[in-house]
C-alpha positions, 0 to 999 in steps of 0.5 A: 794158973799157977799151982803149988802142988809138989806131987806134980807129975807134969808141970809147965813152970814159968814156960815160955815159947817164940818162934821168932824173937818177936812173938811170944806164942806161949806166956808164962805157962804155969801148969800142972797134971797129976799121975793118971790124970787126963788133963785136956789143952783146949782152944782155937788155932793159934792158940798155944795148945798145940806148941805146949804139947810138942815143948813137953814131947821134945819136939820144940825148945822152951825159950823159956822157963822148965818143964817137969815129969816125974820130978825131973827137968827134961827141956834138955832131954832128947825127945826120944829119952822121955819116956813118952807115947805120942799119938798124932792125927795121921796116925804116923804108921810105917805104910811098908810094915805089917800091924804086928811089925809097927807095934814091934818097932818101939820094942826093937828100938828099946833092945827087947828080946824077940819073946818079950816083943811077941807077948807084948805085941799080942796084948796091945792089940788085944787091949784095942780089940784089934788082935785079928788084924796082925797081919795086915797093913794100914792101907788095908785098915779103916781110919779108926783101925789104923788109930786104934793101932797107933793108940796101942803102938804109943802104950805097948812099951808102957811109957811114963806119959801118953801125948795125942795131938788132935788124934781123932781129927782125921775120922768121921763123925761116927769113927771118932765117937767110937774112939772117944769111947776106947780112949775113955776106956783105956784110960781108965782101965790103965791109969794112963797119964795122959795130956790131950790136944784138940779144938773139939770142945765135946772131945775135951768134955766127954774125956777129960778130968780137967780142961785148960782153955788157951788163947793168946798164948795164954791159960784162960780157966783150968777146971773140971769139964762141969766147972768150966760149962756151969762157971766160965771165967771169962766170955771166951771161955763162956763163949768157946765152951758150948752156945752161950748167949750174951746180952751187954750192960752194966754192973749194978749192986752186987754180993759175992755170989748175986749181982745187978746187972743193968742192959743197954736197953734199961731191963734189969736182970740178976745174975752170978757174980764173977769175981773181978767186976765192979758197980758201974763197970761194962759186962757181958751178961751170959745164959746158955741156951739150953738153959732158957725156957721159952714161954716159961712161968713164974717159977722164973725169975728172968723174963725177957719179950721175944720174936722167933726170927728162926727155928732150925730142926736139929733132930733131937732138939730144935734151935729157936732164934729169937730177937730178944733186948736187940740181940737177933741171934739170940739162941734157944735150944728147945727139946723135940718134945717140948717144942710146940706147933705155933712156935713159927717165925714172927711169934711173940714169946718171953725167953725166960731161965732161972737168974741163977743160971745166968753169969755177969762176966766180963765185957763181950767187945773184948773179942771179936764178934760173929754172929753166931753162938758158935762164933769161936769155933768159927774164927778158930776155922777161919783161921785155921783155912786161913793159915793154910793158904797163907803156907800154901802161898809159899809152897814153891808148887801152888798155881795162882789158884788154890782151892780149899775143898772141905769134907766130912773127913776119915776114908771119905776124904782120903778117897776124894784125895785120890781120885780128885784132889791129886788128880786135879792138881796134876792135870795143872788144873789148880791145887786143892787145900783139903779141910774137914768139918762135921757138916755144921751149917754154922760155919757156913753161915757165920762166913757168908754173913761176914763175908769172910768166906775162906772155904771154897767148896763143901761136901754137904748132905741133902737136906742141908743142900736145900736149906743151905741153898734157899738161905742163900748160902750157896752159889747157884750152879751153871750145869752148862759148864759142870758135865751133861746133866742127863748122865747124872743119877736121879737127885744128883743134880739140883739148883746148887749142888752135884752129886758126889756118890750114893750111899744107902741103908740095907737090911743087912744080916750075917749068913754065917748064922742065918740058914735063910736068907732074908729077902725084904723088908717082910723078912725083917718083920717075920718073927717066926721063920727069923726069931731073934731081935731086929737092930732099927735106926733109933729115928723116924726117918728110915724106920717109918719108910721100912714100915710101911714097905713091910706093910706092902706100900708100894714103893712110888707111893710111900712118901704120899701115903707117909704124908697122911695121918692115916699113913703115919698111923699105919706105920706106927701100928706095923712098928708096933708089931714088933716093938717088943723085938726092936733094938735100937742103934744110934752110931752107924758101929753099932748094927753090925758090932751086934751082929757079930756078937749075935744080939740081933738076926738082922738089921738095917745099917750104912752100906759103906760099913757093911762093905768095910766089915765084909772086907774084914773077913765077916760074912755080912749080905747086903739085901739090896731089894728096897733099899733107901738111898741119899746123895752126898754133893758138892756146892760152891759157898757163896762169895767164894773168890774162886767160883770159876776154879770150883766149877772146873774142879766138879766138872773134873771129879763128875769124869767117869774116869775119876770117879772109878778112882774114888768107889775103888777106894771106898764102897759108895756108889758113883753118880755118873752113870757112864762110871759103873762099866769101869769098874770090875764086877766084884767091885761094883757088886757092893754099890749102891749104883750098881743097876741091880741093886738101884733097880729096886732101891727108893731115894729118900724123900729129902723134902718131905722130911724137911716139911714133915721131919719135926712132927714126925721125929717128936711123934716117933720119940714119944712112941719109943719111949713108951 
């Protein structure tokens, strides 16, 4: 990893780093970063990543070594001397200060006259498109606000370095994609020079110009984003970077670019040599699964006999696992519209790719081994959990029980800290260790499988509830212990899972533009009273339900209709009609940022974000009449060891009083019946729960688009792309 390039802006020479004499949490780091480039640290906990960025911001001490910026030694310049802007994952925003006054506070620290600090102030926050904003405070901001505003207060003094440390961690999935986009923005608009931390491999992907992947303490491969997908140096890295599938064997004959390798089970294969291996020695031989072609013909020069174990719909793609040379979890990720109808469980089919698409690397046993494709990224989590009970342990205020309660994250999650954990904790109940994840089932597997369950409880959505709980990865739930069933909303109680809120999808339009008020699912599809285009979730699920509303199936009989060809078609026929007038939105920000610059009249959007957008001021309206709600629910991991405290904890958040604390904080509707007459009327006004507007609101079929999910998905993507 070492690098000779003299114009270095950034440079790690010789660093090393440990915390106590004994372990060297860093080796020998030598790494470079030109200026303006965006150079990504990437790899699991306990990796080192992390302590190399806080030995370049200040905040820790080479043991040993030099660390270069702009050519001048700083180890032994205070943090504060550097020069440097630095964005963390909670945002670090003075609670007690205004917007305009926390992007200030570096100028006034820095001496700047009041004028200067004023026109410096009002461009930052007009470069992150936040310039209404001024006056508020972070408690009034949503999480991506509040990190727009600690990305604009870390540029606004124009520093020779930019540092974020896992900035995006703390945001929802849809949040996080959108700052992704204004980080990528900026960057490029600026000519930031700009060092980034994460464990997300996507994150590192989509922004960075060069990746370096840690573990150990030590730089395994630094490249390109491309080069280290396409040519992994190693098995972490092939295994870390993305879903890779590794069949073990020996090297054969090779040349510098195309070698023999011979699998355990006698089958040879060819590959692309990487450089370091040997005739005869062990390799991993490694094939991405996005790369194998199932069923393939002979243009492919790789062919292995296979049996589906497994096909899991993923929306716009489905993943086949095949039982393929011994491997069970072998891995296939199949596009929705190549997947064929008789590819089921115990069909026998060749897993074929292209022989230059495979790599021979080193031998996989090196590192530890899950049963999955993602298995770094698991044994990153499982470590990362872990760690966290060991702190919590030694916290001095932790009771003999500590719960790890893991979420999706962002406001979400701030408002279960509210309204359940610290509540919870307080009533002497136990303590909570809050987590977050992206609701990946893998991870779930991946622990109940190798029985290393270090999450306790998951926030899960409904359709991997049912999956999750007939696969057996959840505890069946004692409804005798958790609360009287009877006082729980339609679909809040089931055989694994309690109801945690509603959420749902509205027509949604601004009444600042439209003289009329739309009223239905009919208004959506009347061109003439409503000229203009119609925002549309760019999937079959809620798009084929509205549909046939507008059509005028009644309610109780959507999903039955839906389940016959002559229902679908009749969708189809009616989304024909004003096809033409569709725009299509596929992150929950997109709907109502049209709406605001008038590309659409109407659309249908996440009610949680309405509520937030109305707080902001817009003249967003909700039309509640028809519609389509889900439940977010909590469910125990099966071979939790706190089982027992799990139960006690859903039975204290399913309190009326407790969940009051929790649709205060965020606009989602409580599944406990006897909460809504707690809440004041203007508050309950905007839930989906509130009887009003859950009178005339349909439950999304969760079942019904588990059976039917993947043929309609592939019809309505071929519908949309004609």
């Amino acid at each position: 990893m070492t690098s000779n390039n003299a114009s270095a802006y950034v440079r790690f020479k010789g660093v090393e780093k440990s915390y106590d004499g004994l372990k060297t949490v860093v080796k020998r780091l030598d790494l470079d970063a030109a200026q303006g480039e965006f150079l990504t640290l990437l790899g699991p906990s306990g990796s080192g990543k992390t302590t190399s960025l806080m030995m370049l911001a200040g905040f820790e001490t080479p043991t040993q070594g030099q660390i270069f910026l702009a050519g001048e030694a700083i180890e032994s310049v205070p943090a504060h001397r550097r020069g440097i802007g630095m964005v963390f994952q909670n945002y670090a925003l003075f609670p007690h200060m205004s917007v305009a006054e926390n992007m200030a506070f570096p100028l006034q620290v820095r001496g700047m006259q009041r004028h200067e600090i004023e026109t410096r102030v009002k461009k930052a926050l007009h470069m992150v498109r936040l310039g209404d904003l001024a006056q508020r405070y972070p408690a009034q901001l949503s999480g991506g606000q509040q990190q727009r505003i600690a990305l604009a207060r870390a540029l606004i003094f124009e520093p020779k370095l930019v540092l974020m440390d896992e900035p995006l961690g703390a945001l929802d999935k849809q949040l996080r994609e959108q700052m992704q986009l204004e980080i990528r923005r900026l960057h490029r608009e600026l000519g930031l020079t700009v060092v980034f931390v994460t464990h997300d491999q996507s994150e590192a992907l989509m922004l960075s110009d060069r990746v370096a992947i840690f573990n150990d303490g030590v730089i395994q491969q630094i490249d390109t984003p491309q080069a280290l997908y396409e040519r992994p140096a190693n098995s972490f890295v092939a295994t870390f970077m993305g879903d890779t599938n590794v069949l073990p064997g020996v090297m054969g004959t090779f040349s510098a670019e195309r070698c023999e390798v011979q699998l355990d089970q006698g089958i040879q294969l060819f590959a692309r040599t990487t450089p370091g291996l040997a005739s005869g020695s062990r390799t991993s031989l490694s094939i991405r699964s996005e790369r194998v072609i199932l069923d393939g013909d002979e243009r492919y020069d790789s062919r292995l006999a296979g049996r589906i174990e497994e096909c899991i719909y993923l929306g716009d793609h489905v993943r086949v696992r095949l039982n393929v040379a011994g491997n069970r979890e072998f891995s296939v990720k199949v596009p929705i519209a190549q997947m064929q109808p008789h590819w089921r469980e115990g069909h026998s089919l060749p897993a074929c790719w292209h022989s230059s698409d495979a790599s021979a690397l080193d031998a996989r046993s090196a590192y530890p081994t899950l049963p999955h494709v993602d298995d770094f990224r698991i044994l990153a989590m499982l470590k990362r959990i872990a760690a966290l009970t060991v702190l919590a342990a030694f916290g001095g205020q932790v009771n003999a029980e500590s719960l790890t309660v893991v979420s999706f994250g962002g406001l979400n999650k701030d408002a279960q800290d509210k309204a359940f954990y610290q509540p919870f904790a307080a009533a002497g109940k136990g303590t909570v260790q809050a987590g977050e994840y992206n609701g990946e089932m893998a991870e779930i597997r991946a622990m109940v499988q190798t029985r290393q369950v270090s999450w306790d409880m998951v926030e899960v959505e409904s359709p991997d509830l049912i999956r999750g709980c007939a696969e057996g990865l959840f505890e069946p739930l004692d409804w005798s212990k958790l609360g009287d069933a009877s006082q729980f909303v339609n679909g809040a109680v089931s055989e694994c899972g309690a109801g945690i809120f509603l959420w749902s999808t509205t027509l949604t339009y601004d009444s600042a533009k439209l003289k009329t008020a739309p009223t239905s699912w009919v208004s959506f599809w009347d061109t003439k009273t409503f000229p203009g285009k119609r925002g549309l979730r760019k999937s079959a699920k809620f798009t084929l339900e509205v549909a046939l509303l507008a059509d005028g199936v009644k309610p109780a009989e959507l999903y039955q209709v839906l389940s016959t060809p002559e229902g679908v078609d009749r969708a189809f026929k009616k989304l024909d009609q004003i096809k033409s007038d569709i725009q299509w939105w596929e992150a929950g920000a997109q709907p109502l940022q049209w709406l605001v610059a008038g590309d659409v009249v109407m659309t249908t959007a996440y009610n949680g974000r309405v509520s937030a957008a109305q707080s902001e001021g817009h003249a967003f309206k909700i039309v509640w009449n028809q519609s389509l709600y889900d439940i977010d629910s909590w469910a125990i991991v099966k071979g939790s060891p706190h089982r027992a405290l799990g139960e006690q904890f859903i039975a204290f958040a399913n309190q009326a009083q407790n969940q009051k604390v929790f649709a205060q904080n965020i606009p989602y509707g409580p599944t406990n019946k006897d909460t809504l007459p707690l809440i004041d009327a203007k508050t309950r006004e905007q839930l989906p729960t509130a009887p009003a507007n859950l009178e005339s609101a349909l439950q999304v079929d969760t079942s019904f688009w588990i059976d039917h999910g993947e043929e309609l998905e592939q019809r309505f993507n071929a519908w949309a792309a004609r």
